[in-house]
N, C-alpha and C positions, 0 to 999 in steps of 0.2 A: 143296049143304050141306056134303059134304064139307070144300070151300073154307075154307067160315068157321070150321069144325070148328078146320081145322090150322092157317087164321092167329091164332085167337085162343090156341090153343095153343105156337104158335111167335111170337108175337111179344112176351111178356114175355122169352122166349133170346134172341134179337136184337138188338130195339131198344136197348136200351143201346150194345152195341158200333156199330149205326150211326148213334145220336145222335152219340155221342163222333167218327165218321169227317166226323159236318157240321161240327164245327168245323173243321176242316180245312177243307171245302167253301168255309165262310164264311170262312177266312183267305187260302187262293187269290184266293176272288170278290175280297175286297177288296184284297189287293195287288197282285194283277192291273189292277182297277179306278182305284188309285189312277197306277199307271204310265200307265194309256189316258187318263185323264183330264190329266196332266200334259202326258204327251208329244203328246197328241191336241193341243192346244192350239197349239203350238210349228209342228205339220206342217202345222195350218189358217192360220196364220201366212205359214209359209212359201210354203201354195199360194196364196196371195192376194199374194205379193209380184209387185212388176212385176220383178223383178229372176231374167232365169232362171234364172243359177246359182244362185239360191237355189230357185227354184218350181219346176224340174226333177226336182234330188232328191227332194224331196217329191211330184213325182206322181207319178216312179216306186217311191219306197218303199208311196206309195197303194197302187199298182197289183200291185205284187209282194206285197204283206201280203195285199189282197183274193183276189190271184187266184190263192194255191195253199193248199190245205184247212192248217186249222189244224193240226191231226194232225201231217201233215208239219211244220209248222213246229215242233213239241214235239220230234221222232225228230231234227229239224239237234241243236235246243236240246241234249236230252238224251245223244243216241247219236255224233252227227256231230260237236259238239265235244268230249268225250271222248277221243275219235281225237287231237286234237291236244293234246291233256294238260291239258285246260280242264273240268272236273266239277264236276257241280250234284247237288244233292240233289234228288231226284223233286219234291217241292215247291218247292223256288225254281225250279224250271226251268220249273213250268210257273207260278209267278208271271210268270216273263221271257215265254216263251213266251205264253200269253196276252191280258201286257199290251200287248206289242209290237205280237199281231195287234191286237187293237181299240184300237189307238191309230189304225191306219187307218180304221177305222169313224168312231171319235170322231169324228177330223178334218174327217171329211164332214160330220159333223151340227155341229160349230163350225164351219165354212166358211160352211153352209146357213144358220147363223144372223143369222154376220157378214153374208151377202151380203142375207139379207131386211132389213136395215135401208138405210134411203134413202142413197144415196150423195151429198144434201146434206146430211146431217146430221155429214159429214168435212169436206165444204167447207168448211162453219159452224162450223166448231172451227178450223179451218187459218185463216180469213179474221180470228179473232179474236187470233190470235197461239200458236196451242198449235201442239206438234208432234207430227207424224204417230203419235209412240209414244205422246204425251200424249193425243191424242182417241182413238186405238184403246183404250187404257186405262181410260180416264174417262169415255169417250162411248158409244164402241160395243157392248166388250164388256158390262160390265152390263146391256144392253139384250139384248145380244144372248145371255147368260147366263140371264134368263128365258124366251125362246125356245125353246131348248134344253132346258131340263130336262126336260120331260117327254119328250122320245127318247131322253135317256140314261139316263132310268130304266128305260122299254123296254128299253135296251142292259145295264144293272145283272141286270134278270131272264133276258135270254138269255144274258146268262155265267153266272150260277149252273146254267143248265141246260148248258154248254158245259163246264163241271169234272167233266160226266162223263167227256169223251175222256181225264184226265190220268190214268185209271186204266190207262190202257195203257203209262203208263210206273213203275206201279208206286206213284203217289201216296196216300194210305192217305185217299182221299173215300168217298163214302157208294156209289159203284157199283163201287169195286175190292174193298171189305168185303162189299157183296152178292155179287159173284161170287167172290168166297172162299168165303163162310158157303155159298153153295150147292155150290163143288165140295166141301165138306164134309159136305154133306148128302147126297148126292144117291140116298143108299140110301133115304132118308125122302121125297123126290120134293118138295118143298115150296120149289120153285123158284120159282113163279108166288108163292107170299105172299111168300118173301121181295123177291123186286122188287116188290111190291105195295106192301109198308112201305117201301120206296126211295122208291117214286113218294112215296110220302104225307109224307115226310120234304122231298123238295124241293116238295112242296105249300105246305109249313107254310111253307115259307122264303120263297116266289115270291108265296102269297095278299096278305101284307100290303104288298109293295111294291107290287104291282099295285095297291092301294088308294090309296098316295102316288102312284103315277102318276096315277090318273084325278083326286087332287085337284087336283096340279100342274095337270094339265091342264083344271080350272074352273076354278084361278088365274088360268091364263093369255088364259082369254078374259075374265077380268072387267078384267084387265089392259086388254086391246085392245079 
């Protein structure tokens, strides 16, 4: 009982200032989002080329974004170019930082797309006089755009849950303001509410996309 004593106590003090840290949350999620989405595009592109100097680079930028923790990629972003006299604000950096990793992600899941679609349905565009950018364009992609959606809206809600790492570089999101407001507290001990109101705040954010995913995804079987 205690619990609910000191969160209903403490969280009219709070929540304002960690409302106010989700928009930030939500501006990261979405710049970040918008660079994975663009540049995701471009690397599933390139790994589907038959051309390896182009499909090379792209499996290895795959491989190197997947295969060392995002964190680290924030501390090159933030601390490691600094060094060479190149400086972000805690927020664009982890916009870049991010967007950059889950552009690898993306990729796979526009690769997975492109590749579930019938590989005559290029022939059949190519044999009628279009060109190879013109059926990927007009043909594939679109198709291959409702495919995808509902795993990138999966990928939309694991980055809002992934804007908590950027509090390690001092980004002012809803867990670097909790763990402020609690080294602030901590003579009052009401550390467990205040990350309790954290959770519930990236609750509020995450419940309703989850809802567009699961619609997306009875779209997409009524589709097929």
């Amino acid at each position: 009982m205690e619990f609910i004593y000191k969160l209903l106590e403490w969280t009219p003090k709070v929540l304002p200032v960690l409302a106010k840290s989700a928009v930030v949350t939500l501006e990261v999620t979405a710049g970040s989002l918008i660079i994975a989405l663009v540049l995701g595009i471009i690397v599933a592109l390139a790994r589907i080329s038959r051309f390896k100097i182009i499909s090379y680079p792209a499996l290895i930028y795959t491989d190197l974004m997947r295969g060392t923790p995002a964190l680290v990629q924030l501390f090159i972003i933030y601390f490691g170019l600094s060094d060479l006299g190149i400086e972000f604000e805690p927020k664009i950096a982890a916009i870049i930082g991010l967007g950059l990793n889950g552009a690898a992600y993306v990729g796979e899941i526009y690769r997975a797309g492109i590749k579930a679609i019938h590989k005559g349905q290029m022939e059949s565009a190519l044999s009628v006089g279009m060109t190879p950018f013109g059926a990927m364009r007009y043909i594939i992609l679109p198709q291959a755009i409702r495919i995808v959606l509902p795993p990138l809206c999966n990928y939309a809600i694991l980055l809002v849950k992934d804007t908590a790492i950027i509090s390690t570089i001092a980004a002012p999101e809803v867990m670097f303001e909790a763990r402020r407001i609690v080294q602030a507290t901590f003579m009052h001990s009401v550390s467990g509410q205040i990350y309790f109101i954290a959770a519930c705040i990236y609750l509020i954010i995450t419940i309703p996309m989850s809802f567009v995913t699961k619609q997306l995804e009875k779209a997409k079987d009524a589709w097929t």
